[in-house]
ROMARKOL-885318 format. One line per 10 residues: their letters; for each residue x, y, z of C-alpha. Coordinates in pm, 1 decimal, always signed. Layout:
<rs>
A> X Y Z; ... .
</rs>
This chain:
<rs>
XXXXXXXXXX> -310.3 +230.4 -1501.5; +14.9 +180.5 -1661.7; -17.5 -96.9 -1963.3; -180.7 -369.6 -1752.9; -74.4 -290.5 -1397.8; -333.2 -133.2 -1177.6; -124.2 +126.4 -973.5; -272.8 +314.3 -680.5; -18.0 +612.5 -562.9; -84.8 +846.3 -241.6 .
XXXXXXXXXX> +112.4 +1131.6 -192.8; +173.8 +1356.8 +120.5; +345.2 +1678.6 +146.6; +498.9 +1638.4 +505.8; +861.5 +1638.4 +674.0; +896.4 +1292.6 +429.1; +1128.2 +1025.6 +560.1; +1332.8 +1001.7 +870.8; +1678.1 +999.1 +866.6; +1673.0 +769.6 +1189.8 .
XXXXXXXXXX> +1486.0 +438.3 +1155.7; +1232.7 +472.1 +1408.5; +1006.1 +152.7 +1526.0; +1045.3 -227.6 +1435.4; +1051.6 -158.5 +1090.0; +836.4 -471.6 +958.6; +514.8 -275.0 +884.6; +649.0 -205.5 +528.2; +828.7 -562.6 +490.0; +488.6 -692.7 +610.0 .
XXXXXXXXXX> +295.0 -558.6 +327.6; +568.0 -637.5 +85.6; +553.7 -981.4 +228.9; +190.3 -1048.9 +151.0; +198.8 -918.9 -172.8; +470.5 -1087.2 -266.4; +272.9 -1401.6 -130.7; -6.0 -1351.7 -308.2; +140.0 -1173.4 -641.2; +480.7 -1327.1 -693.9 .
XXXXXXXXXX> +647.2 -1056.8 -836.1; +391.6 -914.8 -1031.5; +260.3 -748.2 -694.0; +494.5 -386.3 -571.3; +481.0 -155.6 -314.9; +746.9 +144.1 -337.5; +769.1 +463.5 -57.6; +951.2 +722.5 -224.9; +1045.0 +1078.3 -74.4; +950.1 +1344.7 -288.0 .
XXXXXXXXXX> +1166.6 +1649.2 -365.8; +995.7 +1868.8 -250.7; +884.2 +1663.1 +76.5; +649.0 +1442.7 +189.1; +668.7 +1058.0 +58.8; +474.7 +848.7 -258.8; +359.3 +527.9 -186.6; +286.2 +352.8 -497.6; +103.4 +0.7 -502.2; +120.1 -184.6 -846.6 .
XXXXXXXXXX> -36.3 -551.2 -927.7; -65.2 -664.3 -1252.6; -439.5 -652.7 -1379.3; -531.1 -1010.3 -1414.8; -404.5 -1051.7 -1046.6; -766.3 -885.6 -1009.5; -1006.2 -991.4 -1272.3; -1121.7 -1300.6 -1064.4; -1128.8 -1152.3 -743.0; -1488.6 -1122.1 -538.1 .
XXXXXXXXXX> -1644.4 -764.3 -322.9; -1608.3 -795.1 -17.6; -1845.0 -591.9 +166.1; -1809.7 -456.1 +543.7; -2055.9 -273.9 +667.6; -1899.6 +32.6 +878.9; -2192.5 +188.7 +1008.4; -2251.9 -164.5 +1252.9; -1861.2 -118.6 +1371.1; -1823.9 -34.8 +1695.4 .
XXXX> -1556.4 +227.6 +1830.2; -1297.2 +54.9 +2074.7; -1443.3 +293.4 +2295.3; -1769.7 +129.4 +2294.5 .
</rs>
């Protein structure tokens, strides 16, 4: 946690970001979009490629965005495959 942001970053280590758009390119804005919704601006997402390869994605929301908020609880082992 940076001062009172709660950030959440995930890092790969693979070929990182295309060159070439590829896809519709709203799954990003889409996320973006809801936080924004929700957040105002006080709610980020960032994909950055690393150096070395492979991207960050970094999700930031200020912490009392998340003080009120209520568990929700799913419970996985009831889900059925799409298979099923």
């Amino acid at each position: 946690m940076a001062d009172d942001w709660f950030e959440l970053s995930v890092e790969d280590n693979g070929m990182g970001l295309s060159d070439t758009p590829k896809g519709n390119g709203i799954a990003l804005q889409n996320v973006r979009d809801r936080l924004s919704g929700l957040f105002g601006h006080e709610g980020l997402l960032t994909v950055a490629q690393n150096c070395s390869g492979g991207v960050t994605a970094t999700l930031r929301i200020r912490l009392h965005h998340l003080q009120g908020l209520q568990r929700s609880f799913y419970d996985y082992s009831q889900a059925r495959s799409p298979q099923s």
